[in-house]
Each structure stands twice: as C-alpha cells, then as structure tokens.
N, C-alpha and C positions, 0 to 999 in steps of 0.2 A: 393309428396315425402316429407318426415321429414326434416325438417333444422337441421342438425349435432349440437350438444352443444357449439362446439367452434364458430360456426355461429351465435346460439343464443346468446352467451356472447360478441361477437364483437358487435353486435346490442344493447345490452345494454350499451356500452360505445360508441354508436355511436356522443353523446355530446364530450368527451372526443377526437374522430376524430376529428370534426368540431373546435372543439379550439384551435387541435393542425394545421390544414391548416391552418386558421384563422392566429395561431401566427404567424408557417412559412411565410405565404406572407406578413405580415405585416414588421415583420424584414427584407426580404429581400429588399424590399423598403421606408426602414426608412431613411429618410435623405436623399429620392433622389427625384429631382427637375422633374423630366420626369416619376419617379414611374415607372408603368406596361410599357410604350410605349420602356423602357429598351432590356425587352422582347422582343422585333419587332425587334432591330437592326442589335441580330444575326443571323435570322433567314434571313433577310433583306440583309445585308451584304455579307454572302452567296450566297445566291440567285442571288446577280448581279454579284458575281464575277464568276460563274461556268456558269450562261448564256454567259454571254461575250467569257470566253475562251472556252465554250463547243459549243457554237454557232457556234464559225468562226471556230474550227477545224468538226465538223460534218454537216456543215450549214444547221443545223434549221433555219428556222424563228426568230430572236430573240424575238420576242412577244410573241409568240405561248410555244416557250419552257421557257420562264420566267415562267406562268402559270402552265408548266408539270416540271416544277423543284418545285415550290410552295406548290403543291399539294402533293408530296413525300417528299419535305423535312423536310415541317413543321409534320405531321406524326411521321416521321422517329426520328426526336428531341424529339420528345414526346417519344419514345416506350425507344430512348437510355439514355436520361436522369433518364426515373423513374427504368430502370435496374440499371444503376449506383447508384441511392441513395437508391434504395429499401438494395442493396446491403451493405451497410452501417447502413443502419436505425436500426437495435437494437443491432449492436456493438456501435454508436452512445447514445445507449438510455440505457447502463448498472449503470450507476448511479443514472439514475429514476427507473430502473426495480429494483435495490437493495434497493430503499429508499419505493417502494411500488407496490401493484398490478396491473401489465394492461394483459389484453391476450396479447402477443405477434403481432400477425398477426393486432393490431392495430397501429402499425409504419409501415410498409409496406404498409397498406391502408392507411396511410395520407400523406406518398408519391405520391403515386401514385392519390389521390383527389388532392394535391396540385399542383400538371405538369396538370393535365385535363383542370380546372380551366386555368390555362394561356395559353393552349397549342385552348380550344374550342373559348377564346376572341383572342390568336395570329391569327388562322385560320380565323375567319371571320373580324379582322379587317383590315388582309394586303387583303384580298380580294378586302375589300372594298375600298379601297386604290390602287391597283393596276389592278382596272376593267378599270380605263378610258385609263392605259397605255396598258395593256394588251388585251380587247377589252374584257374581260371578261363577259358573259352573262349566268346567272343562268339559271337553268331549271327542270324540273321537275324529274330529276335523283338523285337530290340535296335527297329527303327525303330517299333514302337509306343510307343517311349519321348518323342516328342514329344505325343504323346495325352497321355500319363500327367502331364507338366510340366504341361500345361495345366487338366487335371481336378484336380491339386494345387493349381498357383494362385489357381484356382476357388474352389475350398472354402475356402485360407487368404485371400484376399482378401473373400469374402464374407463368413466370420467375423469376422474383422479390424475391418469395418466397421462390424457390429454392435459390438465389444468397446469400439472408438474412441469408437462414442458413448454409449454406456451409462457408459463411466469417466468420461465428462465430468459426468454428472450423479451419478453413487455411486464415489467414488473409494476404495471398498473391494474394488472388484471387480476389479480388478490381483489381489490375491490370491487371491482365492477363483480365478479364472481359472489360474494355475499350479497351483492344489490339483486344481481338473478335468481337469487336461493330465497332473499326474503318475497320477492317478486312471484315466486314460484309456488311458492308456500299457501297462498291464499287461492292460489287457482289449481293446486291441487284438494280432492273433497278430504282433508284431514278433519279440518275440526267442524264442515257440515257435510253430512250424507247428500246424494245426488236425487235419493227417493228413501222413502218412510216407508216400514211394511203395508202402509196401504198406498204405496205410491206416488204416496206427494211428495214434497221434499221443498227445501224453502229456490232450489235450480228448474225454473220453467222447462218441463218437454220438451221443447223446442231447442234448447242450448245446450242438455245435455251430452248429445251428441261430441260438443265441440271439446267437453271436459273430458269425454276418455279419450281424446286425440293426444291426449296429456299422456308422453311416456310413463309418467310417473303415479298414475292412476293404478294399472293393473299391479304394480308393484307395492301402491301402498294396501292394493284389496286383497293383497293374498295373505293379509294379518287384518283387515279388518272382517272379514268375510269368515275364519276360521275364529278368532277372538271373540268378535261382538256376537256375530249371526250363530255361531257354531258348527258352519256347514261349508263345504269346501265352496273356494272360488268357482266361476261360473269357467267353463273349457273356452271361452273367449279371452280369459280373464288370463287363464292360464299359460294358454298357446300366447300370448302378447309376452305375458310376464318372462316367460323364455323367451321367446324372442327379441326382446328389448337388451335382455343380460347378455343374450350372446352374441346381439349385434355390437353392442356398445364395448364390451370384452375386446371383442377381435379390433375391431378400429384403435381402442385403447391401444392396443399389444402394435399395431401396425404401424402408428405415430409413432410409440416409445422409441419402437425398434429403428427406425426410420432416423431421427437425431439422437438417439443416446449420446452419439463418440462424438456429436460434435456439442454437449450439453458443456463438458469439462474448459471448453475457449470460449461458452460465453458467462460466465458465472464470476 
C-alpha cells in the first residue's frame, strides 16, 4: 500500500521530531538533581497508595496486586498523558507554525515519542525495582509486549489527533478532555481485576460484560495479562486490542488530514 503524502512529509522531518523529543525531555529535567527517576515517583506513589487502601478493602494479596496495579497503571499514564498534550500541542506550537513550515501532525508525533521514551524506561525500571518485593518473575509472555506498545500507541496517537484538532477550534475541550480521562479511569479494571483466579472479582458476572465494551480494556490487558498473569492475552483480547489501534489510527490520520491547512486560520 502507498504511504499517503502527508505520511511522506512527516518522514522527512522526522529529524525535526527527534529534536523536538530530544528538547522536550531535556527541559523537562533541567536542573533536577534525580532527572528521569522523577518519573518513577508518580507512578510509584500511586501505586502504593491504591495497593494499600484497595488491598485491605477487596483483600488481595498485597504483593500480588502491587504488580496488577503496576502493570495497568503505568500504561494507562502513558495513553492519558500523551491525549492530554497531544491535545494542546499545536495550539502550543502557533507561533512556530506562523514564523515557519512544519506538517502539522509533527507535534502530536513528538508527543507522543516523548511519554513512549519515559513511559518504555518507567515500565521496565520499577519492574525491575519492584521484582524482589513483589516476587515478580518474567516469562516468555513478556515478548507480546511489543504488540502491546504498538496497539497503545495506536489508540493514543489516533486520539491525540482528533483531540489536537478539535482544541484548535473549541478551546474548552482541554478540559472537558481530563474530565473523561479521570471519568475513564475508574471504569476502566486498572486498579481492580474484572475476576480473581477463582473467578470472583469484586465486578458482578452480570456487568462484566459491559466493562470490556471499554475500548480501553483489551488494550490495558495486553500488559496486564503478560505482566501479572504471565501468559499471553486471551485471542479476544487480542483481535479487539488491534482492532481498536487501527481503527482509532485510521480516523485519527482521516480527521488530521481533513483540516490540517485550514488548522493555521484558526489558531
């Protein structure tokens, strides 16, 4: 299949990507004595405080669910931060777009390379960090985790691009956009499972059903199913989790491309 022109032309400023990640994380850690491990704390911080109180009201294991909170939450920071700033990024960038040429769809892409980048080193360094308390042991499920990156990026790149240019023209929808993500958050199962290896789970049988109608279900189970459980998603899980990335992808790309040229008269 053809690569679309606007495709072609993001790839020629793909330098022009790389410098602008590059800057971003550099600023964001200028002057800080700990750098990247920043990164860790909130994710960190989180993490023990939703074990703790989700622990003793649903009694998990608390080792056990430190790891299935880990596994969905760091994800889930990844998908809701790069929506949030995709969402920004070229109302953000209107006084470099009026001083000179970029395609558009090159800020939303360095959004979203720049959350991957801390989101792929947060992922495997509290891991690594939290195997000896959590009991944690890799296993050969692990390599479906490049699928998983990909069907993430999907989804948050394809949103993304809708969110970039809908705020260009309603610049109230920054917020209401964080109101849906925290909205979203609790109805997706990040920080409780939908069933317990014996089946229970604190979500009645009955309702179930209505939680993986949740695009964002199969996409958070293709890390907690390979992380927690250690065994590949279920081919339900799978088949969605593609399909969700590359439906939400293609609409992305269909939007962008559809008002890009006229993004620059309203900004």
């Amino acid at each position: 299949m053809a690569t679309s022109p606007g495709l072609r032309e993001v790839w020629r400023f793909r330098e022009v990507i790389k410098n602008f990640v590059s800057q971003d994380l550099k600023v964001k850690y200028r002057r800080s004595f700990l750098g990247f491990f920043w990164s860790l704390l909130n994710p960190l911080l989180q993490m023990a405080v939703i074990t703790v109180v989700f622990s003793l009201i649903f009694k998990f294991p608390m080792k056990l669910y430190a790891l299935y909170v880990l596994s969905g939450l760091v994800p889930w920071s990844f998908w809701a931060t790069s929506v949030d700033g995709c969402c920004m990024s070229i109302v953000s960038a209107e006084s470099m777009l009026k001083r000179q040429y970029f395609p558009k769809l090159v800020f939303p892409i360095s959004v979203i390379m720049q959350n991957l980048v801390t989101f792929v080193l947060s992922l495997a360094v509290l891991l690594l960090v939290l195997a000896p308390v959590t009991g944690y042991v890799p296993s050969a499920a692990l390599l479906v985790l490049p699928l998983s990156f990909l069907c993430l990026v999907g989804v948050s790149l394809g949103v993304g691009m809708v969110a970039a240019v809908a705020t260009v023209y309603f610049r109230d929808l920054q917020h209401l956009i964080s109101v849906a993500l925290n909205a979203l958050f609790y109805l997706t199962p990040i920080i409780y499972p939908l069933e317990t290896a014996g089946g229970e789970g604190p979500i009645p049988h009955r309702y179930r059903y209505f939680f993986k109608l949740n695009p964002m279900y199969s996409i958070i189970e293709m890390f907690h199913r390979p992380i927690y459980e250690g065994r590949l998603p279920t081919n339900y899980e799978l088949i969605v989790a593609v399909a969700v990335a590359s439906v939400t992808l293609g609409v992305g790309l269909l939007v962008f491309r559809r008002y890009e040229n006229s993004l620059i008269f309203n900004l």
